[in-house]
ZAMARGU-4260 file (C-alpha; in steps of 0.2 Angstrom, whole numbers, plus 5000, padded with zeros to 4 digits):
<rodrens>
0) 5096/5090/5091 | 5084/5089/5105 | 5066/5081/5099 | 5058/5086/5115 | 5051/5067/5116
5) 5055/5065/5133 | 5043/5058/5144 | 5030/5061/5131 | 5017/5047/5130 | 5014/5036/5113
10) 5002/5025/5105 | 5006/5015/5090 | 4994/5003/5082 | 4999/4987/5073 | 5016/4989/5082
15) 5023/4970/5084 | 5032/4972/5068 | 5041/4979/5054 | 5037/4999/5052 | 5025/4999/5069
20) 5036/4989/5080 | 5052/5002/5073 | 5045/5015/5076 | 5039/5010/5093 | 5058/5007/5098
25) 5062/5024/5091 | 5052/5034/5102 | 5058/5024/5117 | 5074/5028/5111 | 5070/5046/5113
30) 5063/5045/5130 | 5046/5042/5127 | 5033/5032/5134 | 5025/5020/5123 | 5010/5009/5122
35) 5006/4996/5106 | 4992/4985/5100 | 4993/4970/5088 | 4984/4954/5085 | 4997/4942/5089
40) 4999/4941/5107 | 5018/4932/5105 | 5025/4944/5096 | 5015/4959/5104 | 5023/4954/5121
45) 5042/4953/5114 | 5038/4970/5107 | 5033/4979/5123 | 5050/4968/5130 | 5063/4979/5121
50) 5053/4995/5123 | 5054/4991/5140 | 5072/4986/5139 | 5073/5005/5132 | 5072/5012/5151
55) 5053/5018/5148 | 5037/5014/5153 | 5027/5001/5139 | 5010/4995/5139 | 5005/4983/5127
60) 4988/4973/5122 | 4981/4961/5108 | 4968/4970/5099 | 4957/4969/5084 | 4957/4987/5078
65) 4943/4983/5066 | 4932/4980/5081 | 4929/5000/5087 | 4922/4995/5105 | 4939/4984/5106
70) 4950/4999/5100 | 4942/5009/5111 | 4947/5001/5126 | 4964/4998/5122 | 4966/5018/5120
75) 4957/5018/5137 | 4968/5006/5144 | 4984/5015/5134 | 4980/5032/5143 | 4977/5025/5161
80) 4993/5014/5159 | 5005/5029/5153 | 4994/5045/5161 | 4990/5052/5144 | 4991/5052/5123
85) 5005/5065/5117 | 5005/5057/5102 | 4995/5044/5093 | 5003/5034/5075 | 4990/5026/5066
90) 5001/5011/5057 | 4988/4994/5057 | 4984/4990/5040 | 4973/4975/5035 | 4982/4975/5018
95) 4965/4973/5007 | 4974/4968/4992 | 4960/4960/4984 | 4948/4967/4972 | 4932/4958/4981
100) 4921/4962/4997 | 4937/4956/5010 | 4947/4967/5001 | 4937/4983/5003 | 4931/4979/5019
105) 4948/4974/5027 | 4955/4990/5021 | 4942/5003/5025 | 4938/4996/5042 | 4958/4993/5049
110) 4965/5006/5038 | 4953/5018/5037 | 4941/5018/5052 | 4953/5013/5065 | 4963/5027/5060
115) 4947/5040/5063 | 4938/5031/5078 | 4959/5033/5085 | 4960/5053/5082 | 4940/5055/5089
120) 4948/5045/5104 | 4964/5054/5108 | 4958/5072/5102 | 4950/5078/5116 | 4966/5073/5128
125) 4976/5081/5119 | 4967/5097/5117 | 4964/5095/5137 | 4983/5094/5137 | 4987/5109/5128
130) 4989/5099/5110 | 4999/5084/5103 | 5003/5077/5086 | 4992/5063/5076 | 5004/5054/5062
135) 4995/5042/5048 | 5004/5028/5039 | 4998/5030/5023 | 5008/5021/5006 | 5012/5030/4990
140) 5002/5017/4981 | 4989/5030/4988 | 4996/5045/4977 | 4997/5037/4961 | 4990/5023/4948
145) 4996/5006/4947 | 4994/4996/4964 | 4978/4984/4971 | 4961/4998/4969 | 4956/4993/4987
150) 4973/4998/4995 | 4977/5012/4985 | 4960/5020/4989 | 4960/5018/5007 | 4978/5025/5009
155) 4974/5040/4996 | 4959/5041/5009 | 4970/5042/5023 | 4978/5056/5017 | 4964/5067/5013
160) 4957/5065/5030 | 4975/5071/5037 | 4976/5085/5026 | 4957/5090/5033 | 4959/5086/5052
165) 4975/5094/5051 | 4967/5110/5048 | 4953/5109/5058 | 4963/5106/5073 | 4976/5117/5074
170) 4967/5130/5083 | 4970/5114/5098 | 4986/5115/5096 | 4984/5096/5086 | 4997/5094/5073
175) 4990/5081/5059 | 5002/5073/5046 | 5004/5058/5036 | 5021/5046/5031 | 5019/5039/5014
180) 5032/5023/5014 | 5037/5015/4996 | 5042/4998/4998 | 5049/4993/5013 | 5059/4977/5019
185) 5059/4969/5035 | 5060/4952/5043 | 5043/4943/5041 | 5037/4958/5028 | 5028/4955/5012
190) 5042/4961/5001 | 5053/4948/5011 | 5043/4934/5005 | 5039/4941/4988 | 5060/4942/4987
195) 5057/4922/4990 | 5044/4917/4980 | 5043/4928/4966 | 5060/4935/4962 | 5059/4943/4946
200) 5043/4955/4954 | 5055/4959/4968 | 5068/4965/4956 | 5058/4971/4945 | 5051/4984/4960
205) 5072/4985/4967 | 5075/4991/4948 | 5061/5006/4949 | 5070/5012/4965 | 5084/5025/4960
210) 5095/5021/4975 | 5094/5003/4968 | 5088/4994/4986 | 5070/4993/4995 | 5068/5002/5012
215) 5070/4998/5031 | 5055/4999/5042 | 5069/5010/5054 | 5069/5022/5040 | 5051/5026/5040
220) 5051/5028/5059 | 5064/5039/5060 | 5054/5049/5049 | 5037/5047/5059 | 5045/5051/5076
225) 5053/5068/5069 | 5035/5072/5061 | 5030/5069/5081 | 5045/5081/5089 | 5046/5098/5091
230) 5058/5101/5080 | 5041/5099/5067 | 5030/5112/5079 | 5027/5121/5061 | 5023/5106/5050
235) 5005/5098/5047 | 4992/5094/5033 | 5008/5086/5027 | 5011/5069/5017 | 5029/5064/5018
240) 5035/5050/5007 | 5049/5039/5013 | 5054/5029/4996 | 5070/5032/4990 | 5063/5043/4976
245) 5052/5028/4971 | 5035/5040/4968 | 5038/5049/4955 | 5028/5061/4954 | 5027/5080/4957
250) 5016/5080/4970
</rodrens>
């Protein structure tokens, strides 16, 4: 199947590692452009190294995305470097998993606002351009009870703001959809050191999975680049879990 990514031009946020820096490589593996953002510069740097290795064009620059004057002139710097934003994936999380001031804040203002100060940034390209696609990383601790308040509320947050930017800008020609992962596994991940340090929570979470394992970070990408493609020209206001049947609910 042909994705139509070719030559299209991506930003990703939070992309040095696990589910960012994946999906990253997978649009580069469909043709695309890509340019990424994190706040480690070392890691940031070998990212934009295997995109490039991909035969596409990268850019890559460390960046607080709390910081919106700092966000916004890495999207600024994004678009000049790759000619244009066909597609923007809103991945940083600042993981506020504490019940207290950092908590909130961490999540609200990486999470949440970078997420909205990106779309009001890349919205009026794309509608210059004829349209594009906006894709949220949300959690499904955001569509049901049990996980850190602080997180849970920002993701749940995410989603309502995808469902109701979706709508109001598909008149542009702006597709707007969200990615729910469950828990996902990947080299220098939080559920890679919980595996280590507290075993018998990493099981107990491995256990509530029906296919009896945790997900890959290239398992949520492939998911996130589809949502991009035009294969998806008729999807939006949509909030796609990726968790091996680990949310259970109906909706």
């Amino acid at each position: 199947m042909d994705l139509g990514l070719a030559g299209k031009n991506v930003v990703v946020t939070g992309a040095s590692k696990g589910i960012g820096r994946a999906t990253a490589l997978a649009f580069a593996d469909e043709g695309a452009n890509v340019a990424i953002c994190a706040r480690s510069a070392g890691p940031l740097e070998e990212a934009v190294k295997e995109i490039e290795s991909r035969g596409v064009q990268a850019f890559g620059a460390p960046c607080d995305v709390s910081d919106g004057d700092a966000l916004g002139a890495f999207f600024d710097a994004a678009k000049e470097a790759l000619g244009g934003v066909d597609v923007l994936v809103n991945n940083a999380s600042g993981f506020g998993v504490n019940d207290d001031e950092a908590g909130w804040s961490a999540g609200f203002n990486v999470d949440m606002m970078a997420a909205v100060r990106g779309t009001w940034k890349v919205v009026p390209w794309m509608a210059e351009a004829g349209g594009g696609s906006v894709i949220h990383i949300s959690s499904t601790s955001g569509l049901e009870a049990g996980s850190p308040p602080a997180y849970a509320a920002v993701k749940a947050a995410l989603v309502s703001h995808s469902k109701t930017v979706a709508i109001n800008l598909a008149p542009k020609n702006i597709r707007v959809n969200c990615v729910a992962p469950g828990s996902i596994e990947f080299p220098g991940g939080m559920w890679e050191t919980i595996k280590k340090v507290n075993t018998p929570m990493y099981e107990g979470i491995r256990s509530s999975i029906p296919f009896g394992r945790l997900g890959s970070a290239e398992e949520v990408a492939a998911v996130v680049v589809f949502l991009a493609s035009a294969p998806a020209s008729w999807i939006t206001g949509v909030t796609l879990c990726v968790d091996g049947g680990q949310h259970k609910g109906n909706l």
